[in-house]
N, C-alpha and C positions, 0 to 999 in steps of 0.2 A: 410318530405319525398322529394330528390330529381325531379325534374322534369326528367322525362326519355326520354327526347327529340323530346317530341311535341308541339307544336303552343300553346303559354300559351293564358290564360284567367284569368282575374281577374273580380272580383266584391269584395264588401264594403255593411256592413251592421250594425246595431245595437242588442245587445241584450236589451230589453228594457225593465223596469221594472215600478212599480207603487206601492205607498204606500197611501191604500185607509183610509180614517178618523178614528183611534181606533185600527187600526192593526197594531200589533209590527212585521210581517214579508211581505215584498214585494210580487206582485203578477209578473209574466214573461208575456210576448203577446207571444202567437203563433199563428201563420198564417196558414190554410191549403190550399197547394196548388190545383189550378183548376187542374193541368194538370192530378196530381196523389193521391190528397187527403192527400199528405202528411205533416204532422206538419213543421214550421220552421220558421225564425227569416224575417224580412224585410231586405230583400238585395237587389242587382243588381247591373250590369256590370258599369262599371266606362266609363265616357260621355267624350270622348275627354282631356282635360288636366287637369281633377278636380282632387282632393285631396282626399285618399281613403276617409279622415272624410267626404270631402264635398259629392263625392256619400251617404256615409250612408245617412247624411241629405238629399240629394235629392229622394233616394229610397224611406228612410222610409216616408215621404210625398208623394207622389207618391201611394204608395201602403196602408198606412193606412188614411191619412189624418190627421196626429198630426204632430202640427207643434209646440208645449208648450213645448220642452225638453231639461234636462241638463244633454248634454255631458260628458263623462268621456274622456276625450281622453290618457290621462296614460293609460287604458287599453287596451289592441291590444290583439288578439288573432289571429290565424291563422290555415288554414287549407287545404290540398291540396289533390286536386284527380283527374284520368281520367272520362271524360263527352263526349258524342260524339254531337255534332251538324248534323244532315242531317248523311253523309256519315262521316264527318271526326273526327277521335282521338283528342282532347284537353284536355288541364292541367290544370286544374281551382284552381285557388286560392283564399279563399274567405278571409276578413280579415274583424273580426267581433271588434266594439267599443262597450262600457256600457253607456246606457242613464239612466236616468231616466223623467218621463210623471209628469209636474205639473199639466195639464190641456188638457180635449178635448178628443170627442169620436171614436172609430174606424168608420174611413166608407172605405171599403174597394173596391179595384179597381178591373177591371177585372180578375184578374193574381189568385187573391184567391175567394176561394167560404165559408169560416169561416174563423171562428178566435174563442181565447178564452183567458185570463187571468188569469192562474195558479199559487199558489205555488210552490213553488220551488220542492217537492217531487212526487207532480202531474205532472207536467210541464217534468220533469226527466222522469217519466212511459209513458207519449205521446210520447216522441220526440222516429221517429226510428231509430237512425244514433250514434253510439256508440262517435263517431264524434261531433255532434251537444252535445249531454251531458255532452262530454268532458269540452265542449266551455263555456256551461250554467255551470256545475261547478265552472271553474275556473274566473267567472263574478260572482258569488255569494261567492268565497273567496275572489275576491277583494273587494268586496262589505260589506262583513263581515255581510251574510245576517243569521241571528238565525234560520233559519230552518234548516240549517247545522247542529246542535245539536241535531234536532230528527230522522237525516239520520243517524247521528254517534251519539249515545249517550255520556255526558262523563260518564269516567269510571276514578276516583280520580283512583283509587290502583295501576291500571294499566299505568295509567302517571305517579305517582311515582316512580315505578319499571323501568321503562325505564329512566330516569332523574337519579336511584339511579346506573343505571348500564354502564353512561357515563364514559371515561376514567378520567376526569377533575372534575367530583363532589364528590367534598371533603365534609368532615361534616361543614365545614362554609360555605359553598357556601348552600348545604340542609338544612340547617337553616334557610338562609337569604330567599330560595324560600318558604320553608314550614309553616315557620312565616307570609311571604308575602300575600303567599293563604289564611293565619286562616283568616289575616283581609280583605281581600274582599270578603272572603264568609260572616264575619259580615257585610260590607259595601250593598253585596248585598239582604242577609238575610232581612236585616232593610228596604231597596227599594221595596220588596216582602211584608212585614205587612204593609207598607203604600199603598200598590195596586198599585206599577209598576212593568211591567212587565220585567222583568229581570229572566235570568236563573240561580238560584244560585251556581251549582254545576257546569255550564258551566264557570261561572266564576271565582271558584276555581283552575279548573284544567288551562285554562289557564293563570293563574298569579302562578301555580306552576312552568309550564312550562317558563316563560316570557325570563329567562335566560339560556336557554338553550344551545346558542351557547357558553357562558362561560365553561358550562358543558362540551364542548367539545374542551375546546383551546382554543377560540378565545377569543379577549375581545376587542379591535381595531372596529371589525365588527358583536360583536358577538350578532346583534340585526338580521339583516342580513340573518348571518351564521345559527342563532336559525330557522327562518321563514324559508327560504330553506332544512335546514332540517328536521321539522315538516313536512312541504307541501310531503314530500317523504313518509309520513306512517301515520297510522290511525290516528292520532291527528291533523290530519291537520286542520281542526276547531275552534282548540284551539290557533294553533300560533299567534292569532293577539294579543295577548299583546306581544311577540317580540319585535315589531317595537312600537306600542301602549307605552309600559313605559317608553320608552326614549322621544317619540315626543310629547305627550301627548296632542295631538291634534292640534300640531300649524300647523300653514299653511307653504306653499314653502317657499315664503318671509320672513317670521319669523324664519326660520332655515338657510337657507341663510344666513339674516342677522346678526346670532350669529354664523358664521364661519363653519357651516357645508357645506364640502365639494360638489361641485353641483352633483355630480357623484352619490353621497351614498344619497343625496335627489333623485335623479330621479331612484332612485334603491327602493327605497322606497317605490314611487307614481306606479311603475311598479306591485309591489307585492302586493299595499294594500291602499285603499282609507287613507288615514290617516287625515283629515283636517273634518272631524266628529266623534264623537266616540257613541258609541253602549254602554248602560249602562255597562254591562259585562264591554267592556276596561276603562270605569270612573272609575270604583270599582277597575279593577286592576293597573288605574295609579295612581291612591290614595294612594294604598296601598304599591305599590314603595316606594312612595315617605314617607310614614312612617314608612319604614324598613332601621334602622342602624345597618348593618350585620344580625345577627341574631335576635335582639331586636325589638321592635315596641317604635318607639319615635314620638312625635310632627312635622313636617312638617320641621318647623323651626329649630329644631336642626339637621334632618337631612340634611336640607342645607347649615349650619350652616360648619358642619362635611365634606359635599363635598369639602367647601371653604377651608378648614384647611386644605385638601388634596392635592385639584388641583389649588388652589390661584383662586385669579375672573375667572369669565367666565363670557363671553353674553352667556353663550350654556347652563348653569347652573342660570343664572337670568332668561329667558326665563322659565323653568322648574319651577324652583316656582313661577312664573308669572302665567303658565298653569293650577298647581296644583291648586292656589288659585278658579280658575276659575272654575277647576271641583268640589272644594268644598261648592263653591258658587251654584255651581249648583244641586250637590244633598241635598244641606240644601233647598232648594228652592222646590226639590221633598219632601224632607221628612215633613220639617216643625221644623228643628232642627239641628243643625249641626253632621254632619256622624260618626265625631270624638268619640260623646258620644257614640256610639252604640258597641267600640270597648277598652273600658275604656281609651280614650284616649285626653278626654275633660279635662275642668279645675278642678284642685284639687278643 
């Protein structure tokens, strides 16, 4: 919303979250303010020539006392409204960043009279500012926080039907998704009978969805294109394997340095933590990377079949570099490798 031509104000804050020992979803801090009892995030007015990051940092110490946290600074949020001080109109603009809490208890300063540490579904029923929910939303989509899945269930039939009703999905393209999904709902079926915690139906529908924005034209951007336009309607939940199956967890640097454009990296880190993955995105960049079109094949032949297409790549060495990594890593959950779970091990 435009400023309507009064005396701006800004402040900088964090949405701040914590993942306590055994728990597969983060908990949020809310703050209740002394003045009005009202729930909200640790902010305040920006000190002369600091940086909105460095205010959050200084607020949220200030007012909680943690000082153990890792920033997200890709994430930005914003928000704007009229506030009166004393007699006069201002236009406040708050701009909220995502931390997360390694360590350290709240002690709170004078400004609040509680606090509390909610999930995400609880934390959403407190807050009273359609605004502030807005904000904690879109920090728990970048976040890619699984409690998203009991706010919005998935509903496989109904991803389907929307994916089968784009202008662009042909029957080889719904092959290559609907193959993709069988095997990471076995990838994550198999993660669930060994007791981790993994959604398996969440992780279906999102690696049905993964290529969406193909669905719809694009193919250049259409990792992108798919997560923008999920984030528009009920699946938005599901979009993280979008971006999830291409980058497969690599960090800035590492896609950088296989020639991804810096532009379409920092478009990336805008929409969606990517440099940790969430068992759901393991299961569905695994299962990428074992779909040749419509077929389920070895890792290997399918990058095999990339190179025969598009000649070397760093952008495609990278990728089976990744994949190995995630496969390393749910043989290491399971106690086997993932492959067998989906007849996909050694003859």
């Amino acid at each position: 919303m435009p400023n309507p031509g009064l005396p701006p104000s800004r402040a900088c804050g964090f949405i701040l979250s914590r993942l306590r020992p055994g728990q597969h979803e983060p908990e949020y801090l809310l703050l209740d303010s002394q003045r009005d009892g009202a729930p909200g995030f640790p902010k305040g007015h920006v000190d002369g020539k600091e940086t909105d990051l460095e205010t959050a940092w200084r607020e949220t110490r200030e007012e909680t006392g943690l000082t153990d946290l890792v920033p997200d600074p890709d994430f930005r949020a914003e928000i704007a409204y009229r506030v009166k001080k004393g007699s006069q109109a201002l236009w406040k603009t708050v701009v909220y960043f995502r931390a997360t809490l390694r360590s350290g208890v709240v002690r709170l300063s004078h400004e609040h009279v509680g606090h509390a540490w909610l999930a995400l579904p609880e934390a959403l029923a407190r807050l009273s500012f359609d605004s502030l929910r807005d904000v904690l939303k879109r920090a728990a989509l970048h976040a890619k926080d699984p409690a998203l899945f009991r706010l919005t269930p998935p509903d496989f039939a109904a991803a389907d039907r929307h994916l089968a009703a784009l202008p662009h999905a042909d029957a080889a393209l719904l092959a290559h998704l609907r193959g993709g999904s069988a095997l990471a709902r076995g990838f994550a079926a198999d993660l669930a009978r060994a007791g981790v915690a993994v959604d398996v139906e969440a992780t279906a529908v999102g690696t049905l969805l993964h290529d969406v924005g193909r669905a719809l034209g694009r193919h250049e951007d259409h990792q992108l294109v798919g997560l923008e336009h999920l984030r528009a309607t009920s699946f938005a939940p599901y979009a993280f394997a979008c971006v999830t199956h291409f980058t497969k967890g690599a960090t800035r640097e590492e896609l950088l340095a296989a020639g991804l454009a810096k532009k379409a990296v920092d478009r990336f880190l805008a929409l969606q933590a990517i440099e940790s993955l969430t068992r759901e995105e393991a299961c569905a960049a695994l299962a990428d990377a074992c779909m040749r079109g419509g077929t389920a094949v070895r890792p290997e032949k399918r990058f095999a079949d990339l190179r025969k297409r598009y000649g070397a790549s760093p952008l495609i060495d990278l990728q089976e570099r990744r994949t190995a990594a995630i496969r390393a890593e749910l043989k290491a959950a399971l106690g086997h490798d993932p492959l067998e779970a989906v007849g996909l091990g050694p003859a």
